[in-house]
C-alpha positions in Angstrom: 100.1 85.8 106.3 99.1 87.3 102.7 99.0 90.9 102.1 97.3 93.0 99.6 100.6 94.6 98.2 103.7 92.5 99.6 104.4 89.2 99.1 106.4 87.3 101.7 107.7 83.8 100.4 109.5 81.6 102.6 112.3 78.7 101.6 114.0 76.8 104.4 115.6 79.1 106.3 115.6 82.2 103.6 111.9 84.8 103.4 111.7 86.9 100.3 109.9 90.1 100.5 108.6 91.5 96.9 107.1 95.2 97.4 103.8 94.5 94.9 102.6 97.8 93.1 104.2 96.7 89.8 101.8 99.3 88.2 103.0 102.0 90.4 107.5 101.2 90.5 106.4 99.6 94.0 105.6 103.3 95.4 105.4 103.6 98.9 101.5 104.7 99.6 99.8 104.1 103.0 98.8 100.5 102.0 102.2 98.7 101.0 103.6 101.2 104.1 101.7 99.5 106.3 102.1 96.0 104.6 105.6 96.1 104.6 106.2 97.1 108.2 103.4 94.0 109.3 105.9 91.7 106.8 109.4 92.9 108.4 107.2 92.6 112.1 106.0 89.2 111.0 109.6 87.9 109.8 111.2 89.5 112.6 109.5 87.0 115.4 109.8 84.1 112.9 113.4 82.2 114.4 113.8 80.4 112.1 114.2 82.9 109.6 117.7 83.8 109.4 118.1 85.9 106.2 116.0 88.3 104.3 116.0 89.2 100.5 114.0 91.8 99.5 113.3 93.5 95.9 110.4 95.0 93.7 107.9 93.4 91.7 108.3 94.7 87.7 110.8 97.0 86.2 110.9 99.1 89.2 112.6 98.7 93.3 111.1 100.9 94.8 110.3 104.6 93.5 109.5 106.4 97.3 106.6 107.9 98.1 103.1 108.0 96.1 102.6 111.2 95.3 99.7 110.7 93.0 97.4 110.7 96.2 98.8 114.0 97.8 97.4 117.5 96.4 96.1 120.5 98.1 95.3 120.5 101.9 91.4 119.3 102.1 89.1 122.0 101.7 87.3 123.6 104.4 84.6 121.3 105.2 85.8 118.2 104.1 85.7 116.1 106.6 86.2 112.9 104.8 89.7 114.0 103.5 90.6 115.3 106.9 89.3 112.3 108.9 91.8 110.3 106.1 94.8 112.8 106.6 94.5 112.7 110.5 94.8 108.6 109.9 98.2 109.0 108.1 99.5 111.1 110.6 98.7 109.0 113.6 100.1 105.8 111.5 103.0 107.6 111.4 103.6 108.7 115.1 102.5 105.0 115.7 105.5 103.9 114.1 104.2 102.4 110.8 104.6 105.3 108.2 107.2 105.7 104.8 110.1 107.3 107.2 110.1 104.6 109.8 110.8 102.0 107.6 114.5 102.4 107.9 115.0 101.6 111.7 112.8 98.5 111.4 114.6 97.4 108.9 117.6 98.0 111.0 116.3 96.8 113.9 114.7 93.5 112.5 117.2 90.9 113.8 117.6 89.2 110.3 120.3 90.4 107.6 118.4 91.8 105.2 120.0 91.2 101.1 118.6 94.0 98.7 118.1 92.9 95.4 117.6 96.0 93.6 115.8 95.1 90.3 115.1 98.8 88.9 114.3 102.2 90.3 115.5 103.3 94.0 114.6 106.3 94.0 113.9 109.0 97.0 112.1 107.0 100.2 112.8 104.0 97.6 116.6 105.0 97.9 116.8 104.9 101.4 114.8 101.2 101.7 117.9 100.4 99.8 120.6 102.0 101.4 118.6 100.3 105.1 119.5 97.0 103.8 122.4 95.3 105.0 124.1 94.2 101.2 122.9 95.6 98.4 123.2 93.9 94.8 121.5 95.5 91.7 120.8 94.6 88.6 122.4 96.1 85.4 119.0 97.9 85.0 118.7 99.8 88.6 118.6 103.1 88.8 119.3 105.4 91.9 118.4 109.2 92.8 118.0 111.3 95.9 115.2 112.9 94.2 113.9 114.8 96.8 115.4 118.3 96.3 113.3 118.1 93.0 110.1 118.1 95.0 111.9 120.9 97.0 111.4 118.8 100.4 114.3 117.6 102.7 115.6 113.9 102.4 113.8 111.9 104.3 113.7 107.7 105.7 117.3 108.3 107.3 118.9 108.9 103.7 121.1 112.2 105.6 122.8 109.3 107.8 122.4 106.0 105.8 123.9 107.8 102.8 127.0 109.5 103.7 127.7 106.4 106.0 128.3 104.5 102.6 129.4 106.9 100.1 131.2 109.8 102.4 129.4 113.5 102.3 131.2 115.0 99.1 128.8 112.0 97.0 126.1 112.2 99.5 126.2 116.2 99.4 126.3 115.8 95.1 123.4 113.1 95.1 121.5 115.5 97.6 122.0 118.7 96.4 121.8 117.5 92.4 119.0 115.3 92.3 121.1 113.3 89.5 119.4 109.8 88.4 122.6 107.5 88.8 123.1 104.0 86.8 123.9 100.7 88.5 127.9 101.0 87.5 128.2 104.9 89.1 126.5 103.2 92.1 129.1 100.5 92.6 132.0 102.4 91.9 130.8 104.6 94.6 129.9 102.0 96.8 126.4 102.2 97.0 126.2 98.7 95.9 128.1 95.4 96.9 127.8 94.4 93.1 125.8 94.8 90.0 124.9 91.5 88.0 122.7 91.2 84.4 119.0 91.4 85.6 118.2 88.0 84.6 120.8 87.1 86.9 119.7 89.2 90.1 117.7 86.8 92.2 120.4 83.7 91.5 123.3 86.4 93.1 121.1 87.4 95.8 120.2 83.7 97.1 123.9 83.4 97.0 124.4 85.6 99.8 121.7 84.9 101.5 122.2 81.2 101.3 125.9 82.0 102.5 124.6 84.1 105.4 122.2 81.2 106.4 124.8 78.5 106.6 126.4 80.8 109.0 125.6 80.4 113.1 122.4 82.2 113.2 122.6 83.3 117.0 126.3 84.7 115.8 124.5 86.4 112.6 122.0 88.6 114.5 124.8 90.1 117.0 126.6 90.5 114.2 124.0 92.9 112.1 123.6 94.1 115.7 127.3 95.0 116.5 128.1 96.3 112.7 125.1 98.8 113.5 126.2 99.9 116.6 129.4 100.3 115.2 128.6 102.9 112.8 127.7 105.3 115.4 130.5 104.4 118.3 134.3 105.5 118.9 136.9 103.0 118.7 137.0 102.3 122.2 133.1 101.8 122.6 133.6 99.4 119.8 136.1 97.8 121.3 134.0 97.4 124.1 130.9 96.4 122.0 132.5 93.4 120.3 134.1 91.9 123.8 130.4 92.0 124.9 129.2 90.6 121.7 131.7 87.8 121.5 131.0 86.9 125.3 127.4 86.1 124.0 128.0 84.3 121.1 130.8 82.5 122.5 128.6 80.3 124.9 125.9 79.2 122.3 126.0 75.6 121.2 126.6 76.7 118.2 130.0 78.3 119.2 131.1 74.3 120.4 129.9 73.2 117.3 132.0 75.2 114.7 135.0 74.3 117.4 134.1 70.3 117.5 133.7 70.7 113.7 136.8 72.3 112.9 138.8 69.6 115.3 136.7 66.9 113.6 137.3 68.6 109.8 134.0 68.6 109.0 130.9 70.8 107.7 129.4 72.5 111.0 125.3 71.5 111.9 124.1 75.2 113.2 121.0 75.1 115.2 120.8 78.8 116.5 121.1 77.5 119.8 
C-alpha cells in the first residue's frame, strides 16, 4: 500500500519503514501519525514479514510532534478549526494518535531494528526508545525535549526510558532537556551501537537479516516474552518463559533446528 508520508519497502522476508517529511526532521503531524500506525497495522498481518527496520528520511529520525500547526485555541466562532481539532482528538481516543505509537510498536508481532539516522528528539525519542534494537548513526542526536515546551513526557518515554537507562539518566534527560550525541547515547545504553552514517542501513540489515534467519514463530514469542518481562517478578517470569517455550517447542520449526543440529547442517525455518 503507498502512503503519502511513509514509505514501506519490502525485501524477502525484511519491510523497511522510512517516516517521509524530510522537509520537516520526519515530525510527527496528524498525516504521517496516521500513516505510520496504517504501515505498522499493515506489516503486522503480513506473516511473512519477520523483521522490521525503521528510520527517517533526510538528516533527521524523527523530531516528535509538529508544532508548527498548533497555536491558540480556535477563536470563538470558528467552526472550521474546531470541527479539525475535535478530529485529532477522536483519532486519538481511536487509537491512532502521536502517543499511541509506542504500544503498537510494541505490540506489532515483528522485531522492530531502529536505524536512527539523525534527530530523536521528544515523541521522536520515544519512537526510538519503542523499538526493539536501536543503532544510530555517528550523526543522531537525542533529547527529551519536552520540559522545554513546559509539557510532561509523553509516547511512554516515563517507562520506555528509565527501563533502558535507569531513573538518575532518565530523571537528567527529563528534567534537563540536554541534546545528547550518538556516543553519550551508547555509553548510556540508549543505543545497541553507533556506526558512520554512511554505514547505518548496511549495520541495520545486519541485524535484521540475523533476526530473520532465526525461527520466526520462536522470534515473535520472543519480542513477546522480553516485553512481558520488563514488567513481571522473577517468578511470573519464570512462569512466562515455561509457557513460552511449551509453544515454541511444538512448532516444526522447533524439529527442524533439532534434525539440523543432529544432521550438522544450516536449519530451513518455515514459521510453522
Amino acid at each position: 500500500m503507498a502512503y503519502e508520508t511513509v514509505k514501506v519497502d519490502r525485501d524477502g522476508h525484511i519491510a523497511t519503514i522510512t517516516l517521509n517529511r524530510p522537509e520537516m526532521l520526519n515530525a510527527l503531524n496528524t498525516q504521517i501519525t496516521l500513516d505510520f500506525h496504517a504501515a505498522l497495522d499493515e506489516i503486522a498481518a503480513d506473516e511473512d514479514i519477520r523483521v522490521v527496520i525503521l528510520t527517517g528520511e533526510g538528516r533527521g529520525f524523527c523530531s516528535g510532534a509538529d508544532l508548527s500547526g498548533r497555536g491558540s485555541p480556535p477563536a470563538a466562532g470558528d467552526e472550521s478549526a474546531r470541527t479539525a481539532q475535535r478530529e485529532r482528538v477522536r483519532q486519538n481516543i481511536q487509537g491512532h494518535g502521536i502517543t499511541d505509537l509506542a504500544v503498537k510498536m510494541r505490540d506489532i508481532p515483528q522485531p522492530i531494528v531502529g536505524a536512527i539516522n539523525g534527530v530523536a528528539v521528544g515523541a521522536g525519542l520515544a519512537v526510538a526508545l519503542s523499538c526493539d534494537i536501536r543503532v544510530a548513526s555517528d550523526l543522531a542526536r537525542f533529547a527529551s525535549i519536552f520540559i522545554k515546551r513546559s509539557i510532561m513526557p509523553d509516547t511512554g518515554t516515563s517507562s520506555l526510558l528509565p527501563q533502558l537507562v535507569g531513573p538518575g539518566i532518565a530523571s537528567e534527560m527529563t528534567l534537563t532537556g540536554t541534546i545528547y550525541d550518538a556516543q553519550w547515547a551508547l555509553d548510556k545504553g540508549l543505543v545497541n551501537k553507533v556506526v558512520p552514517h554512511d554505514q547505518l542501513m548496511e549495520e541495520a540489515r545486519a541485524y535484521a537479516d540475523l533476526i530473520a534467519g532465526n525461527p520466526p514463530i520462536a522470534v515473535r514469542l520472543t519480542k513477546r516474552l522480553v516485553r512481558r518481562g520488563m514488567n513481571a517478578g522473577l517468578e511470573q517470569a519464570v512462569n512466562n518463559e515455561s509457557v513460552y517455550n511449551n509453544v515454541a517447542g511444538q512448532t516444526e520449526d522447533s524439529r527442524e533446528a533439532v534434525r539440523a543440529f543432529l544432521e550438522k547442517r544450516q536449519p530451513t525455518f518455515q514459521g510453522r
